[in-house]
C-alpha positions in Angstrom: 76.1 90.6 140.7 74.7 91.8 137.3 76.4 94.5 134.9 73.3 96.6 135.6 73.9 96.2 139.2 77.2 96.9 139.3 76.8 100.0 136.7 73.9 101.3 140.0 76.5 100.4 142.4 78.9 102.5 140.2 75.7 105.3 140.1 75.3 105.4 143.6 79.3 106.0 144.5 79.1 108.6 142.0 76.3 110.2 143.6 77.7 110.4 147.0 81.0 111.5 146.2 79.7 114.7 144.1 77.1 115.4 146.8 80.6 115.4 149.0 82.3 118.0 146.8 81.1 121.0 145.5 80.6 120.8 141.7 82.9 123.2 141.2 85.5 121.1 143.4 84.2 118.1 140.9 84.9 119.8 137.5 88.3 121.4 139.0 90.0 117.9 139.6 92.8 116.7 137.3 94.8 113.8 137.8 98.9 114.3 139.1 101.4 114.7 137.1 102.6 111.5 138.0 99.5 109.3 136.9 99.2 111.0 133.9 102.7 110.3 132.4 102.2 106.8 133.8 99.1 106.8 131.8 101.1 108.1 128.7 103.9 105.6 129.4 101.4 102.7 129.4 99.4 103.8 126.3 102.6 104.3 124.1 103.8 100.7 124.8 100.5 99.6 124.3 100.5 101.2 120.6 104.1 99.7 120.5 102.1 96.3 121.0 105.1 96.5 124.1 102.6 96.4 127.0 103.2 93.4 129.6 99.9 92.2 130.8 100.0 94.1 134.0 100.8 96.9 132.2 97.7 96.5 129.8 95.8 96.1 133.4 96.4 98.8 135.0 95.6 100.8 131.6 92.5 99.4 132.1 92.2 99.9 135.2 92.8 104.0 134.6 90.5 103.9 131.8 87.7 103.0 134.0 88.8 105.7 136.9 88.6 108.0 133.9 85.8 107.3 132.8 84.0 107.2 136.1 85.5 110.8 136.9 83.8 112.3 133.6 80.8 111.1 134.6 81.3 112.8 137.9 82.1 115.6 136.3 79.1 115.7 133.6 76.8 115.7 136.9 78.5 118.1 138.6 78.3 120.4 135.4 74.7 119.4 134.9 74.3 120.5 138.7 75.4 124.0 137.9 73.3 124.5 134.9 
């Protein structure tokens, strides 16, 4: 599979999961507590050049989720324009 397939694949998921929440359901969700100080945890050892490798992979890994929810939630903001 190509980048450009897999960034349709990633398109199309998008897609379908905003057509399953409202847009206003979309913009409203934030991640728990709990992920988000994990997230804060990870990125301050990784400034502290302290990160483990599975560490600096699972940042990655919630960088991605991240960025895939603001696309979600540009869509879902573009939907209510």
């Amino acid at each position: 599979m190509t980048t450009v397939d897999i960034v349709s694949v990633y398109d199309e998921f998008l897609e379908y999961l905003a057509q399953k929440a409202s847009p206003e359901e979309v913009l409203d969700f934030k991640a728990s507590a709990t992920a988000q100080n994990r997230a804060d945890e990870l990125t301050e050892h990784s400034k502290a050049a302290l990160i483990t490798e599975e560490e600096k992979l699972e940042l990655e890994e919630m960088l991605r989720i991240n960025q895939l929810v603001s696309v979600m939630k540009a869509k879902a903001a573009r939907e209510l324009k």
